[in-house]
N, C-alpha and C positions, 0 to 999 in steps of 0.2 A: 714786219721787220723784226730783226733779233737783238736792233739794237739797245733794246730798252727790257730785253729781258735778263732774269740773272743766267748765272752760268752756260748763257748762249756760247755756241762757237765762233760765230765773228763778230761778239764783242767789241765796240768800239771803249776805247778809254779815255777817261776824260780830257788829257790833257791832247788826245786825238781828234773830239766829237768837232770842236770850229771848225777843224780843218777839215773832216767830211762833212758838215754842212754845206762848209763853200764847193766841195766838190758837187753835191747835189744840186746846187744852186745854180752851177755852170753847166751844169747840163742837163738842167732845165727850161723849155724852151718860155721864156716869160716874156714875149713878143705882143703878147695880146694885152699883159697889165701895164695899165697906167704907172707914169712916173707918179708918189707921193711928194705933196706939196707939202713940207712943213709947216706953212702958216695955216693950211686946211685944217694937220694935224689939231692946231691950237684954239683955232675961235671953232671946232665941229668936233670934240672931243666924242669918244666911243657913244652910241647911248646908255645910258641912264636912266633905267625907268624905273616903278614903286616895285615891280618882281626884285630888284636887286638888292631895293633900299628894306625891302622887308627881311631879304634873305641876312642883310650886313646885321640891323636890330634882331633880329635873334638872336646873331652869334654875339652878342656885347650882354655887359650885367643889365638885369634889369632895375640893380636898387639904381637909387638918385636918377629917373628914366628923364628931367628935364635936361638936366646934365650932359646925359649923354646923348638926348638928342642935339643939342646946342653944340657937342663938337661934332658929332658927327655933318649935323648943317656946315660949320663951318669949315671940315674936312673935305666935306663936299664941293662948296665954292672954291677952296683954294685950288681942288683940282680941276676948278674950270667946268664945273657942272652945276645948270643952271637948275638950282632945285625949286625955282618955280615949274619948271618942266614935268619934273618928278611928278611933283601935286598937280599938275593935271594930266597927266600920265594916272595917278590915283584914283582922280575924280571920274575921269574916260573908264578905266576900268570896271569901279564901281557902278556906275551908268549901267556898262553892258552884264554884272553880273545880276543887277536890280532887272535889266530885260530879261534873263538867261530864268529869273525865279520867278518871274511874272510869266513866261513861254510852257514853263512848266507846272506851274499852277494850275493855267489853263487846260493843259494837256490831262490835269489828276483830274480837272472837274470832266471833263469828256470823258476819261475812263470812270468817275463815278457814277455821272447819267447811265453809262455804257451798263454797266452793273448794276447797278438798279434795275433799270430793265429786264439783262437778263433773270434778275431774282425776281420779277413778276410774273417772267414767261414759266419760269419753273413752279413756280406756284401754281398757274392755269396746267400747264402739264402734268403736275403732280394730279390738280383736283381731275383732269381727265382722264388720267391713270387709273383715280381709284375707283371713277366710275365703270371704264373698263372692265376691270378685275370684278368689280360687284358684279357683273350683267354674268360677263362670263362664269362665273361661280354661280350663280344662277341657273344656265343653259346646262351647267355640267352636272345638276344633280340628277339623283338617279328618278328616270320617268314614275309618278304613280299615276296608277289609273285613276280618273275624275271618281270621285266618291257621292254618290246620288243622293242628295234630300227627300223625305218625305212629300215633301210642301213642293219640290217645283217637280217632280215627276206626274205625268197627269196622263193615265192609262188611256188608251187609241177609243176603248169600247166606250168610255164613260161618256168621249166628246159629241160621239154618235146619239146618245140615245136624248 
């Protein structure tokens, strides 16, 4: 929609936007949502969890940090939110990111076994390699003919007589 950009052509103005709200509002078919219960509104207020409350202590100073958590806590209940909720919204989170570091611990020691291994196989293939390579260096030198001793040549006539 163009109505939230600048120098659009159907720009709505401000002292126009309620009144096409409620235009969109009427002719939208809202047959399917429930009537809001005021008093729901009040004891069931939005949630509340430690993502938000961590998000809010960022944005505050951190000098005097008792301080400011002490209004914030009490900022907090005034609006109706139960910051024992919070802290165990914290402690639940916490939990699953203590599983989420233990899942993947486990998964580093499996790919260290995993690697290790492979660095032993390479070792044996290396040391097969070079045996390899010796044999064949070997076969490929150039043929001499057997070079005869004195001592084991033992002439046909001699054996005879």
């Amino acid at each position: 929609m163009g109505i939230f950009q600048k120098g659009a052509k159907n720009a709505i103005s401000k002292p126009d936007l309620p009144l096409y709200v409620d235009s969109l509002l009427d002719a939208a078919d809202l047959s399917g949502v429930p009537e809001s219960d005021p008093e729901t509104l009040i004891t069931h207020p939005v949630e509340y969890g430690i993502d938000k409350a961590i998000e809010l202590l960022h944005k505050l100073p951190q000098e005097n940090s008792a301080l400011v958590v002490t209004v914030v806590r009490e900022t907090l209940q005034s609006a109706n939110i139960d910051v024992e909720l919070v802290v165990s919204d914290a402690q639940t989170k916490t939990r699953r990111m203590q599983e989420k570091v233990a899942e993947l611990s486990s998964e580093i020691a499996v790919l260290k076994t995993q690697i290790a291994q492979k660095e032993a196989e390479i070792v044996q293939t290396e040391a097969a390699r070079k045996e390899t390579q010796r044999v064949q260096d070997l076969l490929q030198q150039p043929q001499q003919p057997p070079q005869a001793t004195k001592s084991a040549v033992v002439p046909l006539n001699s054996a005879n007589r």
